[in-house]
C-alpha positions as CSV (number, residue, x, y, z in Angstrom):
1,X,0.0,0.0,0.0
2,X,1.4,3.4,-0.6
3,X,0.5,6.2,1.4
4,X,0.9,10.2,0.4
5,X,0.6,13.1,3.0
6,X,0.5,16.4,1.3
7,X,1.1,19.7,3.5
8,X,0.8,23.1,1.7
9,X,0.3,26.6,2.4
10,X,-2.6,28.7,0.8
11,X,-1.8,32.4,-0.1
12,X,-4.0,34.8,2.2
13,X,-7.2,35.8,1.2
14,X,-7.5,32.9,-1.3
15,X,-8.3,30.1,1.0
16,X,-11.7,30.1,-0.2
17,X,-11.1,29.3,-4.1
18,X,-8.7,26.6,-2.8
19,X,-11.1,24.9,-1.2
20,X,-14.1,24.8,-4.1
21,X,-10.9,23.4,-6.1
22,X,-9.7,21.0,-3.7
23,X,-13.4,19.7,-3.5
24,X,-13.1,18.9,-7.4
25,X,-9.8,16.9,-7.1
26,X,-11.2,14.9,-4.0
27,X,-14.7,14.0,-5.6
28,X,-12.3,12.9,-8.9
29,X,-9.1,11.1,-6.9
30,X,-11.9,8.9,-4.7
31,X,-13.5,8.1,-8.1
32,X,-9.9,6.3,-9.5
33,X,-9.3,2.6,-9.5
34,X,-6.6,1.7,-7.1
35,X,-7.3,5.0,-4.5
36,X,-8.5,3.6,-1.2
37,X,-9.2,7.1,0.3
38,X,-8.4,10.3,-0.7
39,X,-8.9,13.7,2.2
40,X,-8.8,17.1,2.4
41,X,-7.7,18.3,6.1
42,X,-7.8,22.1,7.6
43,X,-4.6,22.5,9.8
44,X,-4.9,24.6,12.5
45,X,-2.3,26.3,12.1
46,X,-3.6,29.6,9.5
47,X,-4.0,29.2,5.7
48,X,-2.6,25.4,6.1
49,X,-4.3,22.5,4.1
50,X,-3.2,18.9,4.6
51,X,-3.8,15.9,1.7
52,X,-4.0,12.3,2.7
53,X,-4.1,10.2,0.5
54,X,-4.0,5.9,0.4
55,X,-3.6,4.1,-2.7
56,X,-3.7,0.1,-3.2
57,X,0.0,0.2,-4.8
58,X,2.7,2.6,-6.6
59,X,0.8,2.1,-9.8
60,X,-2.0,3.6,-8.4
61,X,-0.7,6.4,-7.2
62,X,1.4,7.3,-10.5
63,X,-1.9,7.2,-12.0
64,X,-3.5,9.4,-9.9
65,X,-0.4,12.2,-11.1
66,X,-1.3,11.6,-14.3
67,X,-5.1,11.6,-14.4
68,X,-7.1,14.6,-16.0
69,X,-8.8,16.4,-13.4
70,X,-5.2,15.9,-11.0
71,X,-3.1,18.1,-13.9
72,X,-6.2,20.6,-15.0
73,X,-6.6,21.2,-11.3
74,X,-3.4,21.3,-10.2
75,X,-2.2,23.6,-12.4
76,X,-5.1,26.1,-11.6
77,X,-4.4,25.1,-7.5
78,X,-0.5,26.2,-8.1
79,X,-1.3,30.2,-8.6
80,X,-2.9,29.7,-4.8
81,X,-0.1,28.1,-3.0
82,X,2.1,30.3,-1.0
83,X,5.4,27.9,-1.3
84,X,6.5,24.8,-2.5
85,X,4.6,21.9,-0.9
86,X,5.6,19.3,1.8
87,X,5.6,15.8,0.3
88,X,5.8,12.8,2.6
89,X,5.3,9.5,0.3
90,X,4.6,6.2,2.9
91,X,4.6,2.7,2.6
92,X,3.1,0.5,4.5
93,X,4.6,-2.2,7.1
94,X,3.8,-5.6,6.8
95,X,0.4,-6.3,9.1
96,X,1.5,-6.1,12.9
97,X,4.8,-4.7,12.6
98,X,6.2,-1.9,14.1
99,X,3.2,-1.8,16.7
100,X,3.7,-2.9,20.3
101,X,2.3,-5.4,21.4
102,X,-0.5,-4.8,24.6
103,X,0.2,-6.3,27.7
C-alpha cells in the first residue's frame, strides 16, 4: 500500500477558491481505480491544508499524477499556494509490525 501526506500553504485571502478546487480533485481522486481514500484536512495552524491520500500500490498512485482532473486542477491550484509543498510518500509495514504489542 502506498500512502501520500501532502502539506501546503494557501496564499492569504485565497483560501476560499482553494477549497471549491480541492473539493473537485477529492470528488475525482476517490473516483480512481486503485485510491483507497483520498482527504482534504484544515490544519490549525492559519491558511494550512493537509492531503491524505491511500492508494492500493505505486501504480496507483502514478496514476493518480497523471489523471485529468489531477493536472487541470493542479495547475489552476498552483497560482494559490504560497510555497513549494511538503511531500511525505509512505509505505506501508507488513500487518503487525512496528506496533507494540499490549500487555
Amino acid at each position: 500500500m502506498r500512502g501520500i501526506v501532502a502539506k501546503i500553504r494557501i496564499k492569504e485571502g485565497r483560501e476560499a477558491e482553494f477549497e471549491t478546487l480541492a473539493e473537485g480533485l477529492v470528488t475525482g481522486s476517490r473516483g480512481e481505480e486503485g485510491c483507497l481514500s483520498y482527504d482534504l484536512w484544515r490544519s490549525d495552524e492559519a491558511r494550512e491544508y493537509v492531503f491524505i491520500e491511500r492508494y492500493v500500490d505505486e501504480a496507483a498512485a502514478q496514476a493518480h499524477v497523471k489523471s485529468e482532473h489531477y493536472r487541470r486542477i493542479g495547475r489552476q491550484m498552483g497560482a494559490l499556494l504560497d510555497g513549494a509543498p511538503a511531500v511525505f510518500r509512505l509505505s506501508a509495514l507488513p500487518s503487525g509490525a512496528g506496533v507494540a504489542a499490549k500487555e
